[in-house]
C-alpha positions in Angstrom: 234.9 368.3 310.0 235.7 369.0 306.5 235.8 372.4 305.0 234.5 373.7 308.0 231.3 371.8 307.7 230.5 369.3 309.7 230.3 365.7 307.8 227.9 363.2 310.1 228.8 359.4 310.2 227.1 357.1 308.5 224.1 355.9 310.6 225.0 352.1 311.6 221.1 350.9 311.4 220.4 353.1 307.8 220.7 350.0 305.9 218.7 348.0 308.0 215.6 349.7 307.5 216.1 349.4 304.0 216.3 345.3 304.4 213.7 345.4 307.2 211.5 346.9 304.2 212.4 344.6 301.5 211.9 341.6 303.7 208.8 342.7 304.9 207.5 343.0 300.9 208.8 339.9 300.1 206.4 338.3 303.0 203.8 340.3 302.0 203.8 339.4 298.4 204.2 335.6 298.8 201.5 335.8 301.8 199.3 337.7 298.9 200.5 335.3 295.9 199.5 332.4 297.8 196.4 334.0 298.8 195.3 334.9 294.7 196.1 331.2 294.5 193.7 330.0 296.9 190.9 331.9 295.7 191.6 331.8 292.3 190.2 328.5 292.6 187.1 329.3 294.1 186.6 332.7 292.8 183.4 330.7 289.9 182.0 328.9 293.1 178.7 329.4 295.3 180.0 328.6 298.1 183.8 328.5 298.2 183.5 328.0 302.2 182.1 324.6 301.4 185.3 324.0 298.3 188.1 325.5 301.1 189.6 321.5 301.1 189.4 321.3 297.2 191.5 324.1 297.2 194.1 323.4 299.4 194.4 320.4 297.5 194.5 322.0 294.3 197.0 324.8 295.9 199.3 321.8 296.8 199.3 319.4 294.1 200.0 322.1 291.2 202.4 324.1 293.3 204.8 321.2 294.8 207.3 324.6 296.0 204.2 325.9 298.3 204.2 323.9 301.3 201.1 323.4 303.9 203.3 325.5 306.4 203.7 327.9 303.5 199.6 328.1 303.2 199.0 328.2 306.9 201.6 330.8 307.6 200.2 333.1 304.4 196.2 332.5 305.5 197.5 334.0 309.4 199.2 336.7 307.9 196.3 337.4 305.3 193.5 337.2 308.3 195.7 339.2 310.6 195.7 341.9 308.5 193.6 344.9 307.1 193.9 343.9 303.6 190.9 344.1 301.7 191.0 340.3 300.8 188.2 340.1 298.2 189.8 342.3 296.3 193.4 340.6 295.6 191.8 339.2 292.4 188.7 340.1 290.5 185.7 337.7 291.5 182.7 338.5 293.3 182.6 337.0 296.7 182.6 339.2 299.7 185.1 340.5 302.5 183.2 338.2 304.8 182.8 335.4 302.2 186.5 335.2 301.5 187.7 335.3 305.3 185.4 332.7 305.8 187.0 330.9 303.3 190.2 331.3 304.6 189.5 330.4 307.7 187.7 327.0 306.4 191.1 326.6 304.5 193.1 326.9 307.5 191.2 324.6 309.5 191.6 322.1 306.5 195.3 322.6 306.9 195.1 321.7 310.3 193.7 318.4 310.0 195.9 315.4 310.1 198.1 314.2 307.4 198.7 317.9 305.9 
């Protein structure tokens, strides 16, 4: 008591919300950066369900940093969520197309020697 107010403690988790936060942007902006990567690629093509392994590829050979654990972990945590997908960069494709894209990509990832 100080002044005859009554001074609380500092709260022992205050700053861990605040790093909780931060960390959870951090995931959520590589997860969407390695997302705009993907369909960058295909965002001119017909059918980018049918490109999915040419991008991976692509993903992979110009970003040597970006791992295919990085990819797989960012494509579950972009399919997991509510994020409007199609929309991460301007193209045309669909909600539906670009899942199914993602989903192609993942099972690409899956595949032996990646």
């Amino acid at each position: 008591m100080r002044g005859g107010r009554l001074i609380a403690a500092p709260s022992l988790h205050a700053g861990h919300d605040d790093c909780a936060r931060d960390r959870e942007d951090r995931m959520n902006a590589a997860w969407k950066g390695h997302i705009r990567m993907l369909v960058y690629v295909v965002q001119f093509q017909t059918d980018p369900v049918a490109a999915a392994k040419a991008a991976v590829d692509r993903v992979l050979r110009d970003q040597p940093a970006i791992t295919p654990a990085d990819l797989r972990f960012s494509i579950q945590q972009a399919l997991a969520s509510n994020e409007r997908l199609a929309e991460l960069i301007p193209q045309d494709h669909d909600e539906r197309t670009i899942r199914a894209f993602l989903t192609s990509a993942a099972v690409q990832l899956a595949a032996p020697g990646l």
